[in-house]
Each structure stands twice: as structure tokens, then as C-alpha cells.
N, C-alpha and C positions, 0 to 999 in steps of 0.2 A: 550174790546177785546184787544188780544196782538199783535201790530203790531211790525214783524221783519222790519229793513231799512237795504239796505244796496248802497254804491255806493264806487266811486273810484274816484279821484282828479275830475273829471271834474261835481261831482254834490255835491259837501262838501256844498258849502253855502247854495245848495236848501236842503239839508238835513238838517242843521240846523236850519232853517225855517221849516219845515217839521217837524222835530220834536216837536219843540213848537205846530205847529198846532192840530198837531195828539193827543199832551198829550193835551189841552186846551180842545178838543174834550170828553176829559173823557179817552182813550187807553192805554193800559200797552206800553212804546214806547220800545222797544231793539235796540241799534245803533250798528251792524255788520261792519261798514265801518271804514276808516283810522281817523287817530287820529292826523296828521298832513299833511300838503299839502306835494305832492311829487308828482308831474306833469308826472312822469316814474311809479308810483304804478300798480298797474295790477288786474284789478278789478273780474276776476273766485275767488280768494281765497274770497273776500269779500260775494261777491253774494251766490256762495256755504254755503257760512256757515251761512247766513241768511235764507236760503231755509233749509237746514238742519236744523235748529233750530225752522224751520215752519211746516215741518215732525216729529220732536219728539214730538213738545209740540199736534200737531193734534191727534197722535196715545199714548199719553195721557190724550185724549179729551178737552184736550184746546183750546177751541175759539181762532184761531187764523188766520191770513194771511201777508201775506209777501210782499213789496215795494221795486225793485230793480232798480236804474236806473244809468246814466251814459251820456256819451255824447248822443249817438242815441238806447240808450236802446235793440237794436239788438243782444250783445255780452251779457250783462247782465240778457237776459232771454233765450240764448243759456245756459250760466251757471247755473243759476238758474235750468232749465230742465234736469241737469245731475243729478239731486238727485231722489231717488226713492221716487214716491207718489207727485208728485210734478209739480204741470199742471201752467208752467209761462205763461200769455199772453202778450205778446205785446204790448199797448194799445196805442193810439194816440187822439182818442176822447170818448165822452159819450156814444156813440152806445155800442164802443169796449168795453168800463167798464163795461156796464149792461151784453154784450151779453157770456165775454168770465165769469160773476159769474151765467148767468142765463141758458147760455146752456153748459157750460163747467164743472162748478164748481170750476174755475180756483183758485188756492190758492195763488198764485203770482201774481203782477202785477209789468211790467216791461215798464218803461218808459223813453225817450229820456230825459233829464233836458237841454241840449242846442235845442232841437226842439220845446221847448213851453216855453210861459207863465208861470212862480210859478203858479198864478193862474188858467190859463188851467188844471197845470198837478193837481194840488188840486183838483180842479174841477171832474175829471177823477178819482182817489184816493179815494177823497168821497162817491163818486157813486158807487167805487168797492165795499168799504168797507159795504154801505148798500144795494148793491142789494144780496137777495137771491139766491142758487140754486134752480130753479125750481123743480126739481126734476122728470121731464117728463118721460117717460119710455125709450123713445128714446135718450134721452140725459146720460139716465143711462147705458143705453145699451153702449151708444158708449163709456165713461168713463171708462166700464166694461173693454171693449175689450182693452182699453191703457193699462189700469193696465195688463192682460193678458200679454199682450206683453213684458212689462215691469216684469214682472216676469219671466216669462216662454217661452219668445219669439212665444208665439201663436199665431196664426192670424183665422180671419175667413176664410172659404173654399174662392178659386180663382173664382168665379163666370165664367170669361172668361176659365179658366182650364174645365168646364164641356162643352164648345161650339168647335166644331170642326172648323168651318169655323171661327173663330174670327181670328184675325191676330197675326200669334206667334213670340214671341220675338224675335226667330232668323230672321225671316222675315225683309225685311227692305221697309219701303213706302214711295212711290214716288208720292209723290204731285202733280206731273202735270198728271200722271194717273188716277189720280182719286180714 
């Protein structure tokens, strides 16, 4: 499989660790991040264009996914998600790695490198990389609707828009009334 990396000064060493692992593993590695330390770098251009590059080669049906991280992995799967077709999760532990490949499909995983352990975040990485999509119908459905969105800005009907009595936006609630 082709993994994209990508990070920004504060996960250079775990990336190059990372990489070793990933090719050792058997993986096409691609390294998207900086090429030398610069503690001021700015890690969108990096992540963007490892995410990008996990969109082209997918919609060339390349087996592929994508490893973004950074100091706390928050910014780096903010960026990652501005690419079309391109579901970053977050991860922090094994749950999160299984759940966001088994009910998401998530193509990205974005990870803290100063909130873990090398080995944690491997640990989590691995996991992503071999759990499957499920493929459930519900899980497909809701995928559906992102992409929708993300195209076309469509959404499903407002469910509360069909009920009269729900409470309308402009409304404002007042907690000690109940």
C-alpha cells in the first residue's frame, strides 16, 4: 500500500522513524513534509499536499492512505480535511484507528507526535492501516451524505423543519424554565 506522511518541525524525528517502519512493513512510503528543521514552518502546506496526493492516487484506484501529524494533531487533520474526498480522523487510540477505517472509511489519520509514545502512535497507524471498511449500509449512507455536501452542498431534509412545536432558532432557551 502507498502511504502519504506528512508533518511540520514538531514531528520530523517521529517521521523519520516512521518512515523506516512503514517501508520495513512492505509500503510505498511518500514523505510530503519539510526537509529541514525550521521550528516557524507551517504545517497546512504540508498536510494539504499529502492529503492531495491521497485523493489522486485513490481516484486512480491506488491502494492508498494518508499519516498526518504534528504537535497535537488537531491543525493537521483540520488541513488534511480541506481536500475534496478526504475523511482525516483524528486518532489517539486503537478504538479511534479501528472505528474511524471501520465506520468512516476515514483515508487519513491524523495524529498528535508530542501526545504519544512512537510506539503508541505506530501502534494506532498499524491498526489504521489494516482495519477495513466495513462497508455497512449505514456507514455508507452517511459517507454518501459527506461527499453530497462536499460537492454540492446538499444536506438531508431538517427533520425538526417538518415539526411545528420543536423550538426555532430564533427562539432563545431558558434553562431554569425548563
Amino acid at each position: 500500500m502507498r502511504i502519504h506522511i506528512a508533518t511540520d518541525h514538531a514531528g520530523m524525528e517521529f517521521s523519520t522513524r516512521l518512515q523506516h517502519h512503514l517501508a520495513e512493513a512492505g509500503h510505498d512510503v511518500v514523505d510530503h513534509g519539510p526537509v529541514e528543521h525550521d521550528a516557524l514552518d507551517d504545517y497546512p502546506s504540508f498536510c494539504i499536499r499529502a492529503a492531495q496526493a491521497v485523493a489522486e492516487d485513490q481516484a486512480r484506484g491506488i491502494q492508498t492512505l494518508g499519516v498526518v501529524f504534528g504537535g497535537s494533531g488537531n491543525g493537521e487533520q483540520i488541513a488534511a480535511n480541506k481536500v475534496r474526498g478526504i475523511r482525516a480522523a483524528l486518532v489517539w487510540s486503537i478504538a479511534t484507528a479501528e472505528l474511524a477505517r471501520e465506520h468512516n472509511d476515514a483515508n487519513v489519520i491524523a495524529i498528535g507526535a508530542r501526545q504519544h509514545t512512537f510506539d503508541e502512535a505506530v501502534g494506532f497507524i498499524d491498526r489504521f492501516i489494516a482495519t477495513p471498511f466495513s462497508g455497512e449500509e449505514r456507514h455508507a449512507r452517511r459517507i454518501g451524505q459527506l461527499a453530497a455536501y462536499e460537492t454540492d452542498g446538499s444536506l438531508a431534509p431538517d427533520p425538526r423543519a417538518m415539526q411545528p412545536d420543536v423550538l426555532d432558532a430564533s427562539e432563545t432557551f431558558d434553562p431554569e424554565a425548563g
